[in-house]
C-alpha positions in Angstrom: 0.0 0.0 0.0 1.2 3.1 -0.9 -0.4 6.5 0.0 0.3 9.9 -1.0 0.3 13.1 0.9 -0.6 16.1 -0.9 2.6 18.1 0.0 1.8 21.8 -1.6 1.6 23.5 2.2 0.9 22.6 5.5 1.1 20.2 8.2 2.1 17.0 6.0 4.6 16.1 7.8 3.2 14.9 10.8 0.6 12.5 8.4 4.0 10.9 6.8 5.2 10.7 10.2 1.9 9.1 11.2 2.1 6.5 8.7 5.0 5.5 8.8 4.5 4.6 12.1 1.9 2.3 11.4 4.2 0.9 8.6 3.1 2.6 5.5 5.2 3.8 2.6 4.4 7.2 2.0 4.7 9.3 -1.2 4.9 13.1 -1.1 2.7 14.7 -3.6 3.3 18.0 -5.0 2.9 17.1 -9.1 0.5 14.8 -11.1 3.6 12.3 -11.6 3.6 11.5 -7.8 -0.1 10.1 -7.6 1.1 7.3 -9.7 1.2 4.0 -8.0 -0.7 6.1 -5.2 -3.4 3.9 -3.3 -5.2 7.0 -1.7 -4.4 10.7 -0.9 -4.6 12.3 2.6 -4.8 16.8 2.3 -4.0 18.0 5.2 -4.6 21.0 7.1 -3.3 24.0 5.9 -4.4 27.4 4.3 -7.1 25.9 1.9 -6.7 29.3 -0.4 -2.7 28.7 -0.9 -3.7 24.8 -1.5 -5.9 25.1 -3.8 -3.7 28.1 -5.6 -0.9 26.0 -5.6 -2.8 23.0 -6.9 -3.6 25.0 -10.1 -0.7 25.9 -10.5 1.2 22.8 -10.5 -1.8 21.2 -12.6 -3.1 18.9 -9.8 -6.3 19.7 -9.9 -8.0 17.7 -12.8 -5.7 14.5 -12.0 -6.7 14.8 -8.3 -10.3 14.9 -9.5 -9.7 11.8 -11.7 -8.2 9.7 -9.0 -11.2 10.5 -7.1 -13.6 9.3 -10.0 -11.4 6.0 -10.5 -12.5 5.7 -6.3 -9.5 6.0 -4.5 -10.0 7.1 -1.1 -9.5 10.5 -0.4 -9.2 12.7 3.0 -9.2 15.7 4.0 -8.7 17.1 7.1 -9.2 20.8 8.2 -8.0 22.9 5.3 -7.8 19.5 3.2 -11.7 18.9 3.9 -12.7 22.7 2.5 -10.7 21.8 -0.5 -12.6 18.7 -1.2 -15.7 20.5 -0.7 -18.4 21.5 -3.2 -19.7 24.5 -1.4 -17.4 26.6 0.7 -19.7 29.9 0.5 -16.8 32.0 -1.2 -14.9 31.7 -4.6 -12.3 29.8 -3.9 -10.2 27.1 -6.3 -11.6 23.5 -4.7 -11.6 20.1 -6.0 -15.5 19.9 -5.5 -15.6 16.4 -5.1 -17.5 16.0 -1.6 -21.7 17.0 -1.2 -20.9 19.2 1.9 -21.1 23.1 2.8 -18.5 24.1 4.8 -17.8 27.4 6.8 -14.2 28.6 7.0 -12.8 29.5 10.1 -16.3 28.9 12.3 -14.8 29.2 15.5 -12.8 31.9 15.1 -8.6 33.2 15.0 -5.9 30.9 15.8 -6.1 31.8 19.8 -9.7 30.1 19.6 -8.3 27.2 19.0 -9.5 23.9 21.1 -9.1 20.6 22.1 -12.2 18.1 22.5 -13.6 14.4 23.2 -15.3 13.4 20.3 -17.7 10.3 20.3 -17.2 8.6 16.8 -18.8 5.4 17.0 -17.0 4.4 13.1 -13.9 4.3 14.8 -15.0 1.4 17.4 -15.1 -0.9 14.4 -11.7 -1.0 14.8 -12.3 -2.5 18.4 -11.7 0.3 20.3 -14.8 2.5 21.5 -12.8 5.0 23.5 -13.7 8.7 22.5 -10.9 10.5 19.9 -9.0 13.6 21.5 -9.7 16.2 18.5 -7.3 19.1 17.7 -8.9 22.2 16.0 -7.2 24.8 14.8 -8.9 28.1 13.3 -11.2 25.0 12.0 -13.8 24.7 9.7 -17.3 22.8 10.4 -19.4 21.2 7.8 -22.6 23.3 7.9 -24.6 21.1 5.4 -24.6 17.1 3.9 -25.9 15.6 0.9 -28.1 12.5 1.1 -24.9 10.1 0.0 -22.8 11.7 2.9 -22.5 10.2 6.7 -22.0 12.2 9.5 -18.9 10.1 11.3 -18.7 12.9 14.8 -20.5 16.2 16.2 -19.7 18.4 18.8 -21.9 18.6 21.5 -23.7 21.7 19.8 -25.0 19.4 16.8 -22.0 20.6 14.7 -20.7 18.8 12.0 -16.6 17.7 12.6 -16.8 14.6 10.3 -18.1 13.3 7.2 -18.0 10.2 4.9 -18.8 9.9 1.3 -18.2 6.4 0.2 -14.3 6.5 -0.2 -13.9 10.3 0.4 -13.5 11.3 4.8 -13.1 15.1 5.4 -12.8 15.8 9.3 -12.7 19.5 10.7 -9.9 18.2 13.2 -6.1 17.1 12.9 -5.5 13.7 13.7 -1.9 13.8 13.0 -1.4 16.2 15.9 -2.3 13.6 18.6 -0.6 10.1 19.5 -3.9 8.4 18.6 -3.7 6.6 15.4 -6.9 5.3 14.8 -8.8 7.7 12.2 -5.7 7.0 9.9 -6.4 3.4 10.9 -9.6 3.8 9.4 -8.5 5.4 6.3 -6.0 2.6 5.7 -8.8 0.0 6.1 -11.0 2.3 3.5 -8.1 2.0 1.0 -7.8 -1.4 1.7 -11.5 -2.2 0.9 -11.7 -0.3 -2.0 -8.9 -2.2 -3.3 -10.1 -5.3 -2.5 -13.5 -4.3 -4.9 
């Protein structure tokens, strides 16, 4: 298995790092070339304006888009789930790919930042039902679903911090900033499924 992270800007590191961990060989993705051989893609958080500028730019866009038609797994998380978003409520350069509205920044600046216990009962299929510590920072939240999308975690408000659409996950939070490896778990086992057909 081979998974790419889309390397353009952000926190990608820590996803390699991740990964690697768990045993995965990683690609770093920052031209259509590198999604060759790639077995899913993970975005990570970021600036979601400079993403998606620099994806046009390196001519990403339509090949990431193709990768998600041919049903790779994709994920996105903070910055990585407004760029797979179709509805963002600004003009923006996204891939489109995911039937959710998000709101940028919906808990304000970087000093409202937060840490939280999230109940997210898809991760207890991997046989551990304990709640995930979620990181947000200057996050997003999904404001609206389409009918083909599951809602994986809320807050305690109702809000929307997760989301499934067959083989695309976006979550509002960053799992690679915490010792807890299971929503990359989950990915993995998504990409392994899809690959099994």
């Amino acid at each position: 298995m081979r998974i790419g992270v889309l390397g353009l800007q952000g926190d990608y590191l820590e996803h390699h790092q991740v990964l690697r961990r768990l045993g995965v060989e990683t690609v770093d993705v920052r031209l259509p070339q590198h999604l060759e051989g790639v077995d899913g893609l993970i975005i990570p958080g970021g600036e979601s304006t400079t993403i998606g500028a620099l994806a046009e730019r390196y001519g990403l866009m339509d090949p990431l888009r193709r990768m998600a038609e041919a049903g790779k797994p994709i994920w996105g998380t903070c910055a990585g789930m407004i760029f797979l978003a179709k509805d963002v409520g600004r003009p923006q350069p996204t891939l489109g790919l995911m039937d959710i509205r998000v709101r940028r920044n919906a808990f304000g600046r970087q000093i409202d930042s937060f840490e939280v216990d999230l109940e997210i009962p898809a991760l207890a299929r991997l046989g551990d039902p304990r709640p995930f510590h979620a990181v947000f920072i200057r996050a997003p939240l999904i404001e609206a679903v389409g009918p083909g999308v599951e809602v994986l975690a809320r807050l305690e408000d109702g809000s929307i911090v997760a989301a499934q659409q067959g083989h695309l996950l976006a979550t509002a939070f960053h799992p690679e900033l915490t010792e807890d490896t299971r929503f990359h778990r989950y990915f993995l086992e998504l990409v392994r499924q899809v690959a099994r057909g």
